[in-house]
C-alpha positions as CSV (number, residue, x, y, z in Angstrom):
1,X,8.4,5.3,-21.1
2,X,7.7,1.2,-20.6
3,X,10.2,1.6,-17.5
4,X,6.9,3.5,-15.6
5,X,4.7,0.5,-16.4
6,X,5.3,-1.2,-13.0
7,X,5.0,2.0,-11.2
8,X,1.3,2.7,-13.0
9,X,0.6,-1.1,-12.4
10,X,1.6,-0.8,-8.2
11,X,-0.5,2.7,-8.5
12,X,-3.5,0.8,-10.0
13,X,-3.6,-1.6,-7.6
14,X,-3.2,0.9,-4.7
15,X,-6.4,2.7,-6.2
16,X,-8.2,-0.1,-5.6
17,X,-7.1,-0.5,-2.1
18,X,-8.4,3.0,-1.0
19,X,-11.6,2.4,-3.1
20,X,-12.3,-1.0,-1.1
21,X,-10.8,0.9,2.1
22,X,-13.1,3.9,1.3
23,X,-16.4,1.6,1.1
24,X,-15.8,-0.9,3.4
25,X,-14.6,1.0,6.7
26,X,-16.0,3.2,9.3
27,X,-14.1,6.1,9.3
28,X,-14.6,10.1,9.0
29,X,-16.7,12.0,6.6
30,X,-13.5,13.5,5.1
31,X,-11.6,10.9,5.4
32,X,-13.9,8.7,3.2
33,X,-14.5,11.2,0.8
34,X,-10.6,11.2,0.4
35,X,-10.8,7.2,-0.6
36,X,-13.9,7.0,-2.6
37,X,-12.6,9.9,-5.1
38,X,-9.4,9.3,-4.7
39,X,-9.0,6.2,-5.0
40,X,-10.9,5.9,-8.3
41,X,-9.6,9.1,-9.7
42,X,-5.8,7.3,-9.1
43,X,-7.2,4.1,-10.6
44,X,-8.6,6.0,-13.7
45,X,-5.5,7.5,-14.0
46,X,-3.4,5.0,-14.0
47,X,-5.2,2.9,-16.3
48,X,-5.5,5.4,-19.0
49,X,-1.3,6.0,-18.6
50,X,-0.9,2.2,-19.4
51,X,-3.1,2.3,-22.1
52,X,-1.6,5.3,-24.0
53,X,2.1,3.8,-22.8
54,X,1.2,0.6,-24.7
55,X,-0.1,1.8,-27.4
56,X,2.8,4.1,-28.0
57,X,4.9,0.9,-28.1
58,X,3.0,-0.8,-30.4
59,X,3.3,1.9,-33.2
């Protein structure tokens, strides 16, 4: 399981990206509705992934 940890950590940071590209740019109603839940729903996600991954490791 620790091999998906880079994987969770590129998808955290790509949440991010479509959060900040959902608030910050001009584009269609649809289109920003995709980023703004999207993007947090894959940052939320990923984040609780690492979390259980690591603390599966430490038992």
């Amino acid at each position: 399981m620790h091999r998906f940890l880079p994987v969770l950590m590129v998808l955290l940071i790509v949440g991010n990206l479509f959060t900040i590209l959902g608030l910050t740019t001009n584009l269609s109603s649809a289109s920003t509705r995709f980023f703004l839940i999207g993007g947090p729903a894959l940052t939320v996600c990923a984040a609780l992934s690492i979390v259980i991954i690591v603390l599966k490791r430490k038992r």
